[in-house]
PDB file of N, CA, C and O in Angstrom, chain B, residues numbered from 101:
ATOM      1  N   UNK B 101     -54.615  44.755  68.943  1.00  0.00           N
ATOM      2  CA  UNK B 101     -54.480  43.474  68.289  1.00  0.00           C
ATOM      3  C   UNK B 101     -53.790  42.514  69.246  1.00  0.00           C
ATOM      4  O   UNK B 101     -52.882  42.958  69.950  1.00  0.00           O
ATOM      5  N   UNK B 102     -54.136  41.263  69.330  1.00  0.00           N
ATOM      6  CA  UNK B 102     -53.725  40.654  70.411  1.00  0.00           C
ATOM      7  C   UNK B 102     -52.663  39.665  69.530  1.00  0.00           C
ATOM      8  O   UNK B 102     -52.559  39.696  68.304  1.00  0.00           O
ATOM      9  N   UNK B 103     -51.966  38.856  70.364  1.00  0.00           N
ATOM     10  CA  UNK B 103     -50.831  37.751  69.529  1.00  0.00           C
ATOM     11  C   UNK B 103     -51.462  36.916  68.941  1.00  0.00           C
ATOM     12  O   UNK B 103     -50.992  36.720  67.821  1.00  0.00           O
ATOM     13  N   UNK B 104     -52.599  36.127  69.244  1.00  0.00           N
ATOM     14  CA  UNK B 104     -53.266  35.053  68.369  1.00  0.00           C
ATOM     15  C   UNK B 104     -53.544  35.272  67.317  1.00  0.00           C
ATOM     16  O   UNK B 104     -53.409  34.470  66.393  1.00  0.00           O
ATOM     17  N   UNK B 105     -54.279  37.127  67.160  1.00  0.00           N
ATOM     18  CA  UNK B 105     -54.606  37.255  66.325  1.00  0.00           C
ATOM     19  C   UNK B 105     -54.302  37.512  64.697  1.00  0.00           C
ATOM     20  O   UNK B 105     -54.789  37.324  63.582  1.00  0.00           O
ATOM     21  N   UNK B 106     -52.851  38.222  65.551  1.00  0.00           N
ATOM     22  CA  UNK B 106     -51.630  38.522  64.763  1.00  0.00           C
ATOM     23  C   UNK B 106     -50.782  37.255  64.396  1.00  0.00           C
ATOM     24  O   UNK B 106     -50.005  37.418  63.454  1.00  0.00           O
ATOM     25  N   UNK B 107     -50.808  35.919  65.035  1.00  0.00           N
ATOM     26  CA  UNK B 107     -50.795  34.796  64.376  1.00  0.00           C
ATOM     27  C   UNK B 107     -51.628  34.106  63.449  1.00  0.00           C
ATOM     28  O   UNK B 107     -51.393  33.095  62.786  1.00  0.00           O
ATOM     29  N   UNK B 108     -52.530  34.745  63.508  1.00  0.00           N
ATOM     30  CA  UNK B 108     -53.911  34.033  62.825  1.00  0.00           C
ATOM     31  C   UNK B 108     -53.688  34.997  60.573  1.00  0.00           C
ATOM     32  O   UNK B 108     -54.024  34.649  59.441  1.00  0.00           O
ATOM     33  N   UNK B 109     -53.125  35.925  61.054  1.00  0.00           N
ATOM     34  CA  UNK B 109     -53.583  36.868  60.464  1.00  0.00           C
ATOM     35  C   UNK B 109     -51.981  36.492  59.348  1.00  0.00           C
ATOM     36  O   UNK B 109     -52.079  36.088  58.189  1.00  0.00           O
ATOM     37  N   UNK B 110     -50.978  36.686  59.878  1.00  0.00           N
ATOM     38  CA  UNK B 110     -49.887  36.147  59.603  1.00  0.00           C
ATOM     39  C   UNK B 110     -49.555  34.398  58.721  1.00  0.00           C
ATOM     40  O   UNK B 110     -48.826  34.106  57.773  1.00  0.00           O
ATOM     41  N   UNK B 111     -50.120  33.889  59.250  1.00  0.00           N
ATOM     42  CA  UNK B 111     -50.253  32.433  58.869  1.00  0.00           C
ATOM     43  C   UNK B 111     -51.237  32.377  57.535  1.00  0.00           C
ATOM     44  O   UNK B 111     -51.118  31.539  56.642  1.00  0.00           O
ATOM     45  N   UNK B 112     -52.270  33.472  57.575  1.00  0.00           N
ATOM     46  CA  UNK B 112     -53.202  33.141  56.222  1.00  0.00           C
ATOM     47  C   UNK B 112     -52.580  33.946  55.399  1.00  0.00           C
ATOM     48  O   UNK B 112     -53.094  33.855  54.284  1.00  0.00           O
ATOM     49  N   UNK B 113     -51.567  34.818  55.431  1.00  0.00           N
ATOM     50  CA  UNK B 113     -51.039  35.944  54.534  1.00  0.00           C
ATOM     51  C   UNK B 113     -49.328  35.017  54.006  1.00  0.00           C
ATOM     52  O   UNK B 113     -48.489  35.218  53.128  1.00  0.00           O
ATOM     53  N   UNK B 114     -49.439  34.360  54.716  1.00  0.00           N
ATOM     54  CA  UNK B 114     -48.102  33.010  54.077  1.00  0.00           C
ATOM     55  C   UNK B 114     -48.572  32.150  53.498  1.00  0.00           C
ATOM     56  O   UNK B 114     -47.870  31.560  52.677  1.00  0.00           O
ATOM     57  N   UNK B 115     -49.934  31.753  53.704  1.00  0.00           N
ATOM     58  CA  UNK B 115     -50.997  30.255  53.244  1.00  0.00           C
ATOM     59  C   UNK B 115     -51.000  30.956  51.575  1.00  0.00           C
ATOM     60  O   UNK B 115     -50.592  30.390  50.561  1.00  0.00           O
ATOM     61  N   UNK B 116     -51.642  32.462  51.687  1.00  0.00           N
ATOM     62  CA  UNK B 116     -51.767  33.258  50.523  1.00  0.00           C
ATOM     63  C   UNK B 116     -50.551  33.067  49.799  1.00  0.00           C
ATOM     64  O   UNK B 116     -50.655  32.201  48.931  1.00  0.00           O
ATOM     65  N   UNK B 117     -49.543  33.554  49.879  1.00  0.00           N
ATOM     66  CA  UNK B 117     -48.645  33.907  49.261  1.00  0.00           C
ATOM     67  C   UNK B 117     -48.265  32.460  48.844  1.00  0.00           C
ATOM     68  O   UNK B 117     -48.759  32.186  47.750  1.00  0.00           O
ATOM     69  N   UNK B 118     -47.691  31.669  49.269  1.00  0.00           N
ATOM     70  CA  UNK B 118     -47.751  30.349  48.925  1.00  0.00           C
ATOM     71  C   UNK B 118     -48.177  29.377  47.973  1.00  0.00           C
ATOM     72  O   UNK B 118     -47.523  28.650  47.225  1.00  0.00           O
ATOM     73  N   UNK B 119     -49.564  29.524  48.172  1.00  0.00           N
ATOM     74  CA  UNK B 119     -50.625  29.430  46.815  1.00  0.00           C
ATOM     75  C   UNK B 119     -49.898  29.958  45.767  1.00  0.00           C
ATOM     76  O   UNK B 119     -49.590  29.103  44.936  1.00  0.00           O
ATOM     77  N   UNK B 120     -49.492  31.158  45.508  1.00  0.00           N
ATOM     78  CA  UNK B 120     -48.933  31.578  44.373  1.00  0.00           C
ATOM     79  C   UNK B 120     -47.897  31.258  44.141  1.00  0.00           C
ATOM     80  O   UNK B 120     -47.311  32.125  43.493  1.00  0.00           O
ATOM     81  N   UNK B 121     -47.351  30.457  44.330  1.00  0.00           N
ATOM     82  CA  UNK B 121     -45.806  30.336  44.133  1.00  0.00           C
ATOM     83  C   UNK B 121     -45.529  28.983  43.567  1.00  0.00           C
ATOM     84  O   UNK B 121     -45.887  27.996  44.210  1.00  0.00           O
ATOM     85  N   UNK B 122     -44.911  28.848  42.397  1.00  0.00           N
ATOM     86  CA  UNK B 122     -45.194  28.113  41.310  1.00  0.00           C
ATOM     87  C   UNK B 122     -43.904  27.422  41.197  1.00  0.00           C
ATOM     88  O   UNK B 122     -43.299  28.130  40.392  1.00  0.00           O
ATOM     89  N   UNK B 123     -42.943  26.231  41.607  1.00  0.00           N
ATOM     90  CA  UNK B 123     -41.727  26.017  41.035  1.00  0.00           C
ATOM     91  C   UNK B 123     -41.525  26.161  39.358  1.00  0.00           C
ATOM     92  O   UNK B 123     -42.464  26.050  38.570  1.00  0.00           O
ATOM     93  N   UNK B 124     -39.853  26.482  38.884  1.00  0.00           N
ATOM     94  CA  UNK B 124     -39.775  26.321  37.684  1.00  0.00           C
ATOM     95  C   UNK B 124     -39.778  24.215  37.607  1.00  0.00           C
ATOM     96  O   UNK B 124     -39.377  23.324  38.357  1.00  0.00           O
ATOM     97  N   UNK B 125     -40.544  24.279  36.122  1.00  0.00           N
ATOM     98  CA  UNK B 125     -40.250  22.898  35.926  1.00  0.00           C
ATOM     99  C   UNK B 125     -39.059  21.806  35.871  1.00  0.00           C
ATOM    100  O   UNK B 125     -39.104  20.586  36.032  1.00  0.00           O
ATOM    101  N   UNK B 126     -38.032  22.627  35.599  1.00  0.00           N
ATOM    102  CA  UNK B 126     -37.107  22.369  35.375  1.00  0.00           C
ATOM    103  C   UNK B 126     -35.969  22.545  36.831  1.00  0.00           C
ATOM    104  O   UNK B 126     -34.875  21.995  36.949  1.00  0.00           O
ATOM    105  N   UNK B 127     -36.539  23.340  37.674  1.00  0.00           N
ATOM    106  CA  UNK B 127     -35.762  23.549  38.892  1.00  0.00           C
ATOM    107  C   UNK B 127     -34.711  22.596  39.848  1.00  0.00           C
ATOM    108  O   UNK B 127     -33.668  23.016  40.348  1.00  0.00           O
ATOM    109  N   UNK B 128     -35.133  21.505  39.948  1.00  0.00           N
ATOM    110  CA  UNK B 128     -34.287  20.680  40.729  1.00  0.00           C
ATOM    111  C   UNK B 128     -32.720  20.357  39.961  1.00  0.00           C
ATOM    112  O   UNK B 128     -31.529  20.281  40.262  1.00  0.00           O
ATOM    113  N   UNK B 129     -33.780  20.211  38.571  1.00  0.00           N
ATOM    114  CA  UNK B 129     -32.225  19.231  37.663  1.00  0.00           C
ATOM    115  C   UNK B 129     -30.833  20.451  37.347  1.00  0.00           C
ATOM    116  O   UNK B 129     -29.671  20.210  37.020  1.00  0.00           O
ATOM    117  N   UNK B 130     -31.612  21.963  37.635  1.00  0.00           N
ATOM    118  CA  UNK B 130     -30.842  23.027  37.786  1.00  0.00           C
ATOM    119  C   UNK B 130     -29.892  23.011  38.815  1.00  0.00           C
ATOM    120  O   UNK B 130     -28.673  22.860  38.722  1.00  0.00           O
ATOM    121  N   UNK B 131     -30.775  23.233  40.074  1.00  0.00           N
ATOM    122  CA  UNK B 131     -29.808  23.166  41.099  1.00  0.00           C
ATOM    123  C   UNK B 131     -28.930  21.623  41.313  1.00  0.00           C
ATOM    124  O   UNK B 131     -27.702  21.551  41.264  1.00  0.00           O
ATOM    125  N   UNK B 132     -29.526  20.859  41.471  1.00  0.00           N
ATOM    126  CA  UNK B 132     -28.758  20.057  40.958  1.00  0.00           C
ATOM    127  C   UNK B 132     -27.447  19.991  39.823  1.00  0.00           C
ATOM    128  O   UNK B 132     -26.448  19.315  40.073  1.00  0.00           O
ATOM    129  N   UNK B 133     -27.562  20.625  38.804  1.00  0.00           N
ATOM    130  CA  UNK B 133     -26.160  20.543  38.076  1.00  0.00           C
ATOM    131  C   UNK B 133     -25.369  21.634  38.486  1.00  0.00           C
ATOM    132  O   UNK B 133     -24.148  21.483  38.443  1.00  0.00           O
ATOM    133  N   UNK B 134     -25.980  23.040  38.998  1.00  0.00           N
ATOM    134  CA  UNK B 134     -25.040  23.671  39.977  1.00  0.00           C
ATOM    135  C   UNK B 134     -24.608  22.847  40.684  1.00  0.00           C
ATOM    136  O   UNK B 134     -23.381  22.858  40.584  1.00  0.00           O
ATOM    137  N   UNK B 135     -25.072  21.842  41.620  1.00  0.00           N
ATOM    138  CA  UNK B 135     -24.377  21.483  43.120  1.00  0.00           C
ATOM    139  C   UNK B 135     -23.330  20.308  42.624  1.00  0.00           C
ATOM    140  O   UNK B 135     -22.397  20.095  43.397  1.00  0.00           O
ATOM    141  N   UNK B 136     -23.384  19.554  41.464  1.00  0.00           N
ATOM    142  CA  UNK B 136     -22.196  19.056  40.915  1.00  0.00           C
ATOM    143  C   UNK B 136     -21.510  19.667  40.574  1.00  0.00           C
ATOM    144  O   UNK B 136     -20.484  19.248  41.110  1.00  0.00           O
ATOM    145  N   UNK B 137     -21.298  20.343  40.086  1.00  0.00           N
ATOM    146  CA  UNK B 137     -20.236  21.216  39.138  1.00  0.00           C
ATOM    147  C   UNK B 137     -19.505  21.871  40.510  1.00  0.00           C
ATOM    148  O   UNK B 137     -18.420  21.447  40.909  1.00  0.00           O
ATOM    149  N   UNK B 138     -20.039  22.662  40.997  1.00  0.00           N
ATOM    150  CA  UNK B 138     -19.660  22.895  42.522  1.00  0.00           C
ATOM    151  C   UNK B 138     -18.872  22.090  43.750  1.00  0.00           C
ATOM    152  O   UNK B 138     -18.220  22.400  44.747  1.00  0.00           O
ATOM    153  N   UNK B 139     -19.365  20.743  43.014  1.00  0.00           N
ATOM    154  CA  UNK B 139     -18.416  19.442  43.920  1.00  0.00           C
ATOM    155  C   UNK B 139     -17.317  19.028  43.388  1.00  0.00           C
ATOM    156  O   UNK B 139     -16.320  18.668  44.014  1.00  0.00           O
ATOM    157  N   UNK B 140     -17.470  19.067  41.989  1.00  0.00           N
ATOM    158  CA  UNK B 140     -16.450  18.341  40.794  1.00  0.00           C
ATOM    159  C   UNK B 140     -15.499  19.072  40.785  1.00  0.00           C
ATOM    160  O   UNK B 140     -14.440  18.569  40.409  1.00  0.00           O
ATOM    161  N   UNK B 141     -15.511  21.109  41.352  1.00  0.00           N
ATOM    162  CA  UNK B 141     -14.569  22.086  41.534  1.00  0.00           C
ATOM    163  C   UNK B 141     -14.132  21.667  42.738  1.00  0.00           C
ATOM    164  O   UNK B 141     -12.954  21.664  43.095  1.00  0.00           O
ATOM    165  N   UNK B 142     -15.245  21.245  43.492  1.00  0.00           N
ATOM    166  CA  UNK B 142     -14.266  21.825  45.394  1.00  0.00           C
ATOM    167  C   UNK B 142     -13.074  19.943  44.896  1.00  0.00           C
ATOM    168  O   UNK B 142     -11.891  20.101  45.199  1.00  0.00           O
ATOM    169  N   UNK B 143     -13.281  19.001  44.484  1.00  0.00           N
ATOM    170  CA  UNK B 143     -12.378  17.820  44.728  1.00  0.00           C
ATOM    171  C   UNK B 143     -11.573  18.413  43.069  1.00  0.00           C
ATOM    172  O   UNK B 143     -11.239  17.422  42.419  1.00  0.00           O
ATOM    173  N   UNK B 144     -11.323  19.395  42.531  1.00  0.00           N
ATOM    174  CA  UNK B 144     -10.397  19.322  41.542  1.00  0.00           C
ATOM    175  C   UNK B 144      -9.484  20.006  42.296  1.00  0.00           C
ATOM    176  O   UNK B 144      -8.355  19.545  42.461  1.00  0.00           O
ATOM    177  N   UNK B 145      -9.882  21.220  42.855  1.00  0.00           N
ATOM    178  CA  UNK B 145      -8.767  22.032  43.483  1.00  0.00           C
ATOM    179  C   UNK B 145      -8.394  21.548  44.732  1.00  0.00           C
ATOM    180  O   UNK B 145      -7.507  22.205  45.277  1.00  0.00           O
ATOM    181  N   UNK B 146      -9.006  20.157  45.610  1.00  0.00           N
ATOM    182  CA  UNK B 146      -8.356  19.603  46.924  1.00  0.00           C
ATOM    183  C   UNK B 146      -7.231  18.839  45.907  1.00  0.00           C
ATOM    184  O   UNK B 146      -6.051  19.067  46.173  1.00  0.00           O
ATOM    185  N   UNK B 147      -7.517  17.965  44.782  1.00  0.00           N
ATOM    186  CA  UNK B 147      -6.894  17.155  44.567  1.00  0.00           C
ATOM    187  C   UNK B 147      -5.387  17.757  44.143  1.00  0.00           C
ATOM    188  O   UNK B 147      -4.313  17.167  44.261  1.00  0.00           O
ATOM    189  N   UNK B 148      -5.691  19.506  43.459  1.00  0.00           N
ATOM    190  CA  UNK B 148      -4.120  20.242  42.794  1.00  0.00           C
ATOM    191  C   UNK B 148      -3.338  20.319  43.946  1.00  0.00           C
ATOM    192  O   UNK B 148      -2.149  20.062  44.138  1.00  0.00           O
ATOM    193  N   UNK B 149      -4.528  20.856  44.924  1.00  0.00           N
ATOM    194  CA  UNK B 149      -3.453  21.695  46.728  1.00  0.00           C
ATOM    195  C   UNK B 149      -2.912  19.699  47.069  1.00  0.00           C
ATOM    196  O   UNK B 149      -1.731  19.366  46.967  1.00  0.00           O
ATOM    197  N   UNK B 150      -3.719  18.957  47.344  1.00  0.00           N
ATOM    198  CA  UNK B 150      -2.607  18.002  47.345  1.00  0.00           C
ATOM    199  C   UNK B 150      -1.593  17.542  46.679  1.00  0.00           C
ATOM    200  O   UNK B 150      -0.603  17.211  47.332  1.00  0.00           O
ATOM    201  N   UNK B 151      -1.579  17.441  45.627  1.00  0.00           N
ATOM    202  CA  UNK B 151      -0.648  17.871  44.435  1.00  0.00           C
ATOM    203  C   UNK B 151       1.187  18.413  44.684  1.00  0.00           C
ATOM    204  O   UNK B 151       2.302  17.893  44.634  1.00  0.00           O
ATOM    205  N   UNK B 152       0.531  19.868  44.986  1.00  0.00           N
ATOM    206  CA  UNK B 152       1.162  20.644  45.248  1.00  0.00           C
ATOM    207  C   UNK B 152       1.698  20.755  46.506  1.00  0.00           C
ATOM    208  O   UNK B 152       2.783  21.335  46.467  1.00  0.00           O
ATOM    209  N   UNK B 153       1.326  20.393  47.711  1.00  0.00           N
ATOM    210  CA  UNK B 153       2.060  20.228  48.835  1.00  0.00           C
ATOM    211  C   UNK B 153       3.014  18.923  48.896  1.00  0.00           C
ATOM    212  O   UNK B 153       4.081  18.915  49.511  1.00  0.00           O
ATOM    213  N   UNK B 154       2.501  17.833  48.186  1.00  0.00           N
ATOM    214  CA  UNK B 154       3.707  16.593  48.039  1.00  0.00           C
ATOM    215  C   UNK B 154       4.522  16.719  47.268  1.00  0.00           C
ATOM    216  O   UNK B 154       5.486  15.957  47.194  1.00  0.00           O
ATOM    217  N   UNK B 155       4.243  18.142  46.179  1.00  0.00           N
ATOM    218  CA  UNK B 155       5.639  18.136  45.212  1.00  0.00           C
ATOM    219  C   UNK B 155       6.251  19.182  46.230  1.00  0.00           C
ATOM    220  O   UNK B 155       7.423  19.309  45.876  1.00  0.00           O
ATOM    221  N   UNK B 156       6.089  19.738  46.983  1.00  0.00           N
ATOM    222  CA  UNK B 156       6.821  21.030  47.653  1.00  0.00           C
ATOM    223  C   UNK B 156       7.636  20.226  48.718  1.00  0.00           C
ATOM    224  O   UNK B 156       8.856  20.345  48.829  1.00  0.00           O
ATOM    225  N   UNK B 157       6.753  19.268  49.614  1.00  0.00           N
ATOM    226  CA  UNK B 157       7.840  18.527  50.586  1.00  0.00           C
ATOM    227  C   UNK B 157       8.489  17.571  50.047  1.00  0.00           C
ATOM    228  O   UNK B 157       9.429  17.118  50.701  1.00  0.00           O
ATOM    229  N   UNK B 158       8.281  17.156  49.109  1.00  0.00           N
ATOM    230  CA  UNK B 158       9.282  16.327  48.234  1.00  0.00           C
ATOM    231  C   UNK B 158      10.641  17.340  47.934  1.00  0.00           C
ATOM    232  O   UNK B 158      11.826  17.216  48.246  1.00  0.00           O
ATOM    233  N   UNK B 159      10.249  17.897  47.535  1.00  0.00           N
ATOM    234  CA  UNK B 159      11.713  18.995  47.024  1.00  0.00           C
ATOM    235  C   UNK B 159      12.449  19.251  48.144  1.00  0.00           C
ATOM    236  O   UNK B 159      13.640  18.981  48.296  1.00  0.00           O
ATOM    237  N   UNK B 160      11.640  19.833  49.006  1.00  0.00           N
ATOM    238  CA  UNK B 160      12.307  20.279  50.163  1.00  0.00           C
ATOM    239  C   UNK B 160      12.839  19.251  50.845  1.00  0.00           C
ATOM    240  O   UNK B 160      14.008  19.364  51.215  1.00  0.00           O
ATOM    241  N   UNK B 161      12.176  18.172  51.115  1.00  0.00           N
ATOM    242  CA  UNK B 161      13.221  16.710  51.760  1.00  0.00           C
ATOM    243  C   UNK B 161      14.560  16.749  50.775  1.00  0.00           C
ATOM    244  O   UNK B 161      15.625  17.143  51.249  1.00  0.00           O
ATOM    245  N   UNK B 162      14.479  16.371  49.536  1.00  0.00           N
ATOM    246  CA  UNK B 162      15.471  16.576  48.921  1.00  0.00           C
ATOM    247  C   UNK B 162      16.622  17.519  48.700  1.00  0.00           C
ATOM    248  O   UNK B 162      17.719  17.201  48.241  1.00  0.00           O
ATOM    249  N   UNK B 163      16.095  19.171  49.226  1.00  0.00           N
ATOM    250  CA  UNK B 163      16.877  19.863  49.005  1.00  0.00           C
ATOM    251  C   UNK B 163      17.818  19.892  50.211  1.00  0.00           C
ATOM    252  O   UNK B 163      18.974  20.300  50.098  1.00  0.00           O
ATOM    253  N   UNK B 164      17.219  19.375  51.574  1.00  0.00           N
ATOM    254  CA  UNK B 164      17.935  19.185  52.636  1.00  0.00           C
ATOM    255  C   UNK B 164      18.660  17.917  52.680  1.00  0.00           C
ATOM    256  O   UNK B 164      19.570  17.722  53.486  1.00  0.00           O
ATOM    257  N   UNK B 165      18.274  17.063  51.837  1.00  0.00           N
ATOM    258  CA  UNK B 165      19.217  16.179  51.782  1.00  0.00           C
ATOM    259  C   UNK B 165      20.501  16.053  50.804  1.00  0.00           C
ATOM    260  O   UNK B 165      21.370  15.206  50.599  1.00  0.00           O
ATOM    261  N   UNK B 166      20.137  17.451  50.261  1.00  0.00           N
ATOM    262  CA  UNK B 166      21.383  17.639  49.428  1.00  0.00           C
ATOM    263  C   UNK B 166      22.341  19.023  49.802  1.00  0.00           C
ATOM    264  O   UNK B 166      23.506  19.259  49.480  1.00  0.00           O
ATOM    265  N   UNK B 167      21.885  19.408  50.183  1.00  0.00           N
ATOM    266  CA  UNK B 167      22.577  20.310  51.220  1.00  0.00           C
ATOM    267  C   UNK B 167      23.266  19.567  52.782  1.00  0.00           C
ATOM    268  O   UNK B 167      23.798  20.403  53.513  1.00  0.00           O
ATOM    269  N   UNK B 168      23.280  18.104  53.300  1.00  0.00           N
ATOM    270  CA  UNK B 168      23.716  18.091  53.854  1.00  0.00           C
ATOM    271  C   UNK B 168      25.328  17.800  54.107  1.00  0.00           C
ATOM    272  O   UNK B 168      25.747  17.966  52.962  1.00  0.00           O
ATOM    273  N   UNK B 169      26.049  17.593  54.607  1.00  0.00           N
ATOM    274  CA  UNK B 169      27.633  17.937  55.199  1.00  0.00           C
ATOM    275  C   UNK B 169      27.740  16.257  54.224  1.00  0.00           C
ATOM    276  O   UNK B 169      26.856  15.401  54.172  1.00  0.00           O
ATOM    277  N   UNK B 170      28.930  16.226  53.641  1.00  0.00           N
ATOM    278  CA  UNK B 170      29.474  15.240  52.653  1.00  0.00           C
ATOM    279  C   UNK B 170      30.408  14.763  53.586  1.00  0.00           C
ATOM    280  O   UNK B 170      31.117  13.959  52.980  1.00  0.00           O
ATOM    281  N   UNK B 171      30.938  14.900  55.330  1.00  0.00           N
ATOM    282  CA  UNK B 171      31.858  14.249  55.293  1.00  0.00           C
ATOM    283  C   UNK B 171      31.467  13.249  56.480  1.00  0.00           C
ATOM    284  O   UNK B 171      30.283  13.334  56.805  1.00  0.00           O
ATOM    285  N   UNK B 172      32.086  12.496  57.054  1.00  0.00           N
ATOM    286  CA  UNK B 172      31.920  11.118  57.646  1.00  0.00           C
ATOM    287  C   UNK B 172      30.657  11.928  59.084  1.00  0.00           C
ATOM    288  O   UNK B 172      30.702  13.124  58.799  1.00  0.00           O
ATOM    289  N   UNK B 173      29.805  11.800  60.182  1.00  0.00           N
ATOM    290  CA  UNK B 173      29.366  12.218  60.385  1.00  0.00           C
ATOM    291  C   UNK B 173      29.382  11.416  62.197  1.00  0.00           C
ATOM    292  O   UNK B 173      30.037  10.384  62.337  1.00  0.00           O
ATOM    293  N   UNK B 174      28.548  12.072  63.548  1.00  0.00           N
ATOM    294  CA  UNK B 174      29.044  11.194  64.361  1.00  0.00           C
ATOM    295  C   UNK B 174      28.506   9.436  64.288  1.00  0.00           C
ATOM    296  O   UNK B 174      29.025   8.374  64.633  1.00  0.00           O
ATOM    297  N   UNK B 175      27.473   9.746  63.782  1.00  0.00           N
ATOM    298  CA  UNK B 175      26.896   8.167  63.801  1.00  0.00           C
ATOM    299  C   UNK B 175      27.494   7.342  62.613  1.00  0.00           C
ATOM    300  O   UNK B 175      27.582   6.121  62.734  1.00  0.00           O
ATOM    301  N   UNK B 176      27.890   7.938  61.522  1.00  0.00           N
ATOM    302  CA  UNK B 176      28.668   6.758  60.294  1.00  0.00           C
ATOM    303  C   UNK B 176      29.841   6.927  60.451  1.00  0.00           C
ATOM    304  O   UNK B 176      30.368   6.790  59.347  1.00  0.00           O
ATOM    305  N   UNK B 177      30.949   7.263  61.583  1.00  0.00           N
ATOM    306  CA  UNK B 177      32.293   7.290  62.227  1.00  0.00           C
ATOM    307  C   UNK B 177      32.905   6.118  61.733  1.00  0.00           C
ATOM    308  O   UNK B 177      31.996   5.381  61.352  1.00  0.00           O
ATOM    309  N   UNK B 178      34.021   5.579  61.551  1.00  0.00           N
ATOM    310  CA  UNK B 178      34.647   4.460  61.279  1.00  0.00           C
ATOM    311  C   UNK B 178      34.703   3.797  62.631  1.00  0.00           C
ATOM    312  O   UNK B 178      35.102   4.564  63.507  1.00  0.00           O
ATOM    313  N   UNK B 179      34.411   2.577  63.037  1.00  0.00           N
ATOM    314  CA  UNK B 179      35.072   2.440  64.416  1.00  0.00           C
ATOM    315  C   UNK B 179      36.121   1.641  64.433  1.00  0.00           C
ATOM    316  O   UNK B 179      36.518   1.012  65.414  1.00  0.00           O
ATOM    317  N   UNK B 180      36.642   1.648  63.239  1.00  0.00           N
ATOM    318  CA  UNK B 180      38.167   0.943  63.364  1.00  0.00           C
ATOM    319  C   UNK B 180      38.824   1.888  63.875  1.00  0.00           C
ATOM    320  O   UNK B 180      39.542   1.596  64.831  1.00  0.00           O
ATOM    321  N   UNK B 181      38.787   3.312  63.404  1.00  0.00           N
ATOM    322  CA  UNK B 181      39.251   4.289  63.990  1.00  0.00           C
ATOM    323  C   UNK B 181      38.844   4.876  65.473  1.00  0.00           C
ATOM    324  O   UNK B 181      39.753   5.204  66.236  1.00  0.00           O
ATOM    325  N   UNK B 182      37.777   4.976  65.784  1.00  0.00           N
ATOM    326  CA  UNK B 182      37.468   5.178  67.436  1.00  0.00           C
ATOM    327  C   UNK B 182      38.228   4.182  67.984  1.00  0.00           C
ATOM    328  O   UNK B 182      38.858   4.609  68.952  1.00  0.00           O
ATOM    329  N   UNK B 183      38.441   2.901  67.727  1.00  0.00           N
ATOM    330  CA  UNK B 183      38.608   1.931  69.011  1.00  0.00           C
ATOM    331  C   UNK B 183      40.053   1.688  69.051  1.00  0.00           C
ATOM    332  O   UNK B 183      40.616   1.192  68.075  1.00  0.00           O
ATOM    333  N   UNK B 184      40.568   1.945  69.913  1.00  0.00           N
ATOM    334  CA  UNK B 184      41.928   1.373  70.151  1.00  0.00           C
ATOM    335  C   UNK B 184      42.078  -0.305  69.712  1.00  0.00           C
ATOM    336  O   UNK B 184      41.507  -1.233  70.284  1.00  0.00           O
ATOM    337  N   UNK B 185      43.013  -0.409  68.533  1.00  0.00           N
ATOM    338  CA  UNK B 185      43.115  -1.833  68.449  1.00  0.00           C
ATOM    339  C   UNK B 185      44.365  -2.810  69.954  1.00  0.00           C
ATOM    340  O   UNK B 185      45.522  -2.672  70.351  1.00  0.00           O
ATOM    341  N   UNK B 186      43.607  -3.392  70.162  1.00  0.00           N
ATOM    342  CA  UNK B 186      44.116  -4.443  71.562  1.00  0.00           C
ATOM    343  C   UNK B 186      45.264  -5.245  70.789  1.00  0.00           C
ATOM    344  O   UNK B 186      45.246  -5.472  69.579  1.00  0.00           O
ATOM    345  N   UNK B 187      46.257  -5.633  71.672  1.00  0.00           N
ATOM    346  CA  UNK B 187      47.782  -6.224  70.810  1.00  0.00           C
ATOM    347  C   UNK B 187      47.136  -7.673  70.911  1.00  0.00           C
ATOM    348  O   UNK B 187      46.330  -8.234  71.654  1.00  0.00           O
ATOM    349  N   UNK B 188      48.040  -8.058  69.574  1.00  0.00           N
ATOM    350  CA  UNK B 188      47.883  -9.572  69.052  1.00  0.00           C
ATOM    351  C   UNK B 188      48.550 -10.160  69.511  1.00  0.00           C
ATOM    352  O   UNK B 188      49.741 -10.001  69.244  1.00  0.00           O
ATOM    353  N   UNK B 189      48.079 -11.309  70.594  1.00  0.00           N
ATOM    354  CA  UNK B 189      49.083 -12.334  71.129  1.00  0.00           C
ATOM    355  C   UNK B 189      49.183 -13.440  70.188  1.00  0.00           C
ATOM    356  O   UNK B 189      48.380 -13.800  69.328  1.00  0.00           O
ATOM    357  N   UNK B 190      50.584 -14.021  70.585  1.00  0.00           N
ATOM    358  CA  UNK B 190      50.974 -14.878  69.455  1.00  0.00           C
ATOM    359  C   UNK B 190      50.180 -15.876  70.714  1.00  0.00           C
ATOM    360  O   UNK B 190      49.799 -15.606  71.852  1.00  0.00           O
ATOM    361  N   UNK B 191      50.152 -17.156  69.874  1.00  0.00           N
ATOM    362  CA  UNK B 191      49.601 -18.556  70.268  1.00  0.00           C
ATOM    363  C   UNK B 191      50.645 -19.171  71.108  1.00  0.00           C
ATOM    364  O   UNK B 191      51.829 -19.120  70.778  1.00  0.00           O
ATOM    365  N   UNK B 192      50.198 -19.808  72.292  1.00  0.00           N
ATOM    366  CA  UNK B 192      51.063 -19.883  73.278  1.00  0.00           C
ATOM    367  C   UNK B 192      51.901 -19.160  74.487  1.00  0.00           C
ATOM    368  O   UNK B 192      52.577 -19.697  75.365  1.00  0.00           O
ATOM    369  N   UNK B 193      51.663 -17.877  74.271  1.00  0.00           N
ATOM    370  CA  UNK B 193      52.215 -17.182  74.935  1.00  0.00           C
ATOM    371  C   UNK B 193      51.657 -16.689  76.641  1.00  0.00           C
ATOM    372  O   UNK B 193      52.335 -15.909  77.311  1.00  0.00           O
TER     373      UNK B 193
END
């Protein structure tokens, strides 16, 4: 058997089968309401996981901001206190 022929032979045995093959009437509007329902799930559960990751770093910003040190810190330092106060000359002197 040569390749053409076995293409030849192949191609009318798919042409065949084909012929027989009948969609349901109703088929598209099927898959179709699978492939919504399927979409309407994948954006319900993106929308919970987003949800849920802004309530988690929310907390957690908060919980570190409440856990942090209550007392004066280097950057909110008093600087009346860092700086040496310079003496007050009287007027005229």
């Amino acid at each position: 058997m040569s390749t053409p022929d076995t293409e030849r032979r192949l191609r009318e045995a798919f042409d065949a089968l084909a012929r027989e093959v009948r969609p349901a009437p109703d088929a598209y509007r099927t898959v179709r309401g699978e492939w919504l329902r399927r979409e309407r799930r994948r954006r319900l559960v993106l929308a919970v996981l987003i949800a849920v990751v802004f309530t988690l770093a929310t907390l957690a910003g908060l919980w570190v901001l409440n856990n942090a040190p209550s007392g004066p810190g280097a950057i909110y330092d008093d600087p009346r206190k860092s700086v040496p106060s310079a003496p007050v000359l009287a007027p005229g002197s």
